[in-house]
N, C-alpha and C positions, 0 to 999 in steps of 0.2 A: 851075408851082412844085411840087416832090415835095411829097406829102403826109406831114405828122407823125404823126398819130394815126390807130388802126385807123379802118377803118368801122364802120357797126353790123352786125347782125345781119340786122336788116331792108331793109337797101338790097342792091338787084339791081342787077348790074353786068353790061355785055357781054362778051364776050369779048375784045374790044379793050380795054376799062376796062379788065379785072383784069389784061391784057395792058403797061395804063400804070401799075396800082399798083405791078407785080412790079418795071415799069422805075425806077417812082420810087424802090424800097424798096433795089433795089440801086445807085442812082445815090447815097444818102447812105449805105451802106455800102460806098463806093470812097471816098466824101469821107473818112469818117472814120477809115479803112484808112491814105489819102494822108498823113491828116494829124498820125497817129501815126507813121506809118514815117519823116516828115521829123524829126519831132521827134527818134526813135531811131536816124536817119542823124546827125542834128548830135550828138547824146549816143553815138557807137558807141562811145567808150573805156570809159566807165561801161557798158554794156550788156556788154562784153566782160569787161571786168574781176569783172562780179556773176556772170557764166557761170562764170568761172575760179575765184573763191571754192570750189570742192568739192574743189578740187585739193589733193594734199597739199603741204606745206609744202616739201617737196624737190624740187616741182615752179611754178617763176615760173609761165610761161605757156608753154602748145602751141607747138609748132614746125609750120611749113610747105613746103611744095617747090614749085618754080617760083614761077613772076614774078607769074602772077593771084591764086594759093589767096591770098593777106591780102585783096587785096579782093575775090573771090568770097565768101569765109568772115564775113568782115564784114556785107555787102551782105547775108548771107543770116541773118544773125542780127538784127539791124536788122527784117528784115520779119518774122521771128517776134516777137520783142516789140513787134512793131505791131499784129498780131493780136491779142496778149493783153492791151494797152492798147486797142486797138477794139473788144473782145468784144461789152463790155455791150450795145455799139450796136448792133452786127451781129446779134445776138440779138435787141433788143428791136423790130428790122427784119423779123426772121422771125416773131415772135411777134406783128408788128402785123399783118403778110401772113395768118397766117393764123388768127388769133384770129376774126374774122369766123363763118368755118363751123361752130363752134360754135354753140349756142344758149345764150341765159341762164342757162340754170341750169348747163349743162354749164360755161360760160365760170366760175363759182365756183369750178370746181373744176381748169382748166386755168391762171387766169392763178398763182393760188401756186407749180403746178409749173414753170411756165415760168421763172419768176421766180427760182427757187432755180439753175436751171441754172448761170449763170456765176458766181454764188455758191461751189456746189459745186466748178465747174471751179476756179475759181483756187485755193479750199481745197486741192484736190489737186494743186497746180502747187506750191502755198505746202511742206503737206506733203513730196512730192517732194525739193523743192529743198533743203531742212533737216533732214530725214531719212534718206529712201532713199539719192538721188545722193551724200553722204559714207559711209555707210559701204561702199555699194555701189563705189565706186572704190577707194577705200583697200583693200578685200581684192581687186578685179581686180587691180590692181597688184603691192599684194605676193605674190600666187600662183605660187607658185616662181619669186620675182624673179632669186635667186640664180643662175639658169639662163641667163638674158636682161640684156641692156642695154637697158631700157625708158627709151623715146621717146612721149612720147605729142603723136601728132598731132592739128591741130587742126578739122580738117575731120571726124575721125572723131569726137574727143571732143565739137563741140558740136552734132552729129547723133546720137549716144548721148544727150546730155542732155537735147534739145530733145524727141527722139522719146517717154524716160522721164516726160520733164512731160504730153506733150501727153495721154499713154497715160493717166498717170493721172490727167489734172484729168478725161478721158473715167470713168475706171473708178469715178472720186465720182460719178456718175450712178447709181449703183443707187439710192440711196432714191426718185430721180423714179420708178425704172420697177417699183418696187416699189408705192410709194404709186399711181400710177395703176391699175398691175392688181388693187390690192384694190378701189381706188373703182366700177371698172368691172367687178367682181363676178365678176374669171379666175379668183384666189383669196382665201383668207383669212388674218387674222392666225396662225388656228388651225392650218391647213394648211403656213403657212410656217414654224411651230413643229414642229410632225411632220417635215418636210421637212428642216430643217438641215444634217441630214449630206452630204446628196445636195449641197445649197446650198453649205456648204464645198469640196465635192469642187471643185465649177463654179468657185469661186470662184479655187480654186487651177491650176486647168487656164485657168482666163481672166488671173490672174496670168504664168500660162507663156506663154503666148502675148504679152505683152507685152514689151520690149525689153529683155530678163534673159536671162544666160545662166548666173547663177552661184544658189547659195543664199540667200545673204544678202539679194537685192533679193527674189527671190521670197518670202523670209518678209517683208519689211518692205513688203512689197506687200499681201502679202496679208492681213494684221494689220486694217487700217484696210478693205478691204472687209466682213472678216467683222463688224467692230465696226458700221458702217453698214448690215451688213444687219441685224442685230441690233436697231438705236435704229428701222431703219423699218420692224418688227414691232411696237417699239412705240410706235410716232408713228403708224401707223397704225390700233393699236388706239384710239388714245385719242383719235384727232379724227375718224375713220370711221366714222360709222356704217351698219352694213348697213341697205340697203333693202327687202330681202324680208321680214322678220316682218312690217311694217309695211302691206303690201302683199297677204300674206297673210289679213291682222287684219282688212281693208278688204272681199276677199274674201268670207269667212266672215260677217261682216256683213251683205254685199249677199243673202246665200245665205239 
């Protein structure tokens, strides 16, 4: 029977074992993969139709060419929102895997981060999808419309949109990898306040690199990273405490 819950800390496993955890952990993260994708196969008009929401209003819905793209295009949007209705699971999969190799005190400080992950993801899929993707289309489009007889297809528009969510439910992950490099003493809250500009810079170069080609998504991108690095400067100042005076102070002591 797969196993639910991690193991401890203390329990030594073979390499065979951890060999049948990995298989258990991924054997309920295909269940539960399966069993959203069926759901979001039976529900694909509703899946389609909440896709096509960004669109403007002069636009029903995507057009397509040849006999398969409805159902390849379908079939392929169906398994993305089966991902993002399996996340929590498939997450909480890897997090079981490998929560273990930590130790107790370090697990204090990993299951919060772990735990915010698809929290954060979906924030920025949610974001995304009611922010960026409308205004971000509406000016692709009208960009010297007048020149062109735009068409928009559907195989390209829900691969731009899907790519835009997935990009940035990833790019809400800053405060995990922020929060962990102060706990783990890379840097500090002070240091990432000195730093800012440099952090901005990254931020908008890691903006660019996401699936934008125009201004408008790269500001509206990049808006909500610089805000979050922001809040986990100071969520880390405020629930982090450094270890080294402490350590120090003990030090000095012994001295």
């Amino acid at each position: 029977m797969p196993r639910l819950r991690p193991i401890d800390h203390e329990e030594r496993l073979a390499l065979v074992d951890h060999l049948g955890e990995l298989r258990s952990r991924l054997i309920i993260s295909i269940i539960a993969f399966g069993i959203a994708f069926a759901f979001c196969g039976w529900q694909n008009e509703l899946i389609l139709e909440i896709v096509n929401k960004p669109l403007p209003d002069n636009i029903k819905e995507p057009i397509t060419f040849g006999v398969t793209e409805q159902f390849t295009t379908t079939f392929t949007n169906s398994a993305y929102a089966a991902i993002l209705i399996a996340l929590p699971v498939i997450l909480y999969q890897v997090y079981a895997f490998i929560l273990p190799a930590f130790s107790p005190k370090e697990r204090k400080v990993a299951t919060p981060l772990l735990l915010m992950v698809p929290v954060l993801f979906v924030a920025g899929v949610v974001f995304c999808y009611f922010v960026v993707l409308p205004g971000a289309i509406q000016f692709l489009l009208d960009f010297n419309s007048d020149q062109f007889r735009t068409e928009v297809r559907a195989r390209d528009y829900y691969s731009f949109t899907t790519l835009t969510m997935l990009a940035m439910g990833l790019g809400f992950q800053v405060p995990i990898a922020i929060l962990a490099a102060v706990k783990l003493g890379v840097t500090t809250p002070k240091k990432l306040r000195k730093g800012r500009r440099y952090a901005y810079l990254g931020i908008v170069v890691l903006a660019a690199f996401l699936p934008t080609i125009d201004p408008v998504t790269l500001i509206l991108e990049s808006i909500p990273l610089i805000l979050l690095y922001e809040g986990s400067i100071l969520l880390s100042a405020a629930l982090i405490k450094p270890d080294a005076p402490s350590t120090e102070l003990a030090g000095a002591e012994s001295g």
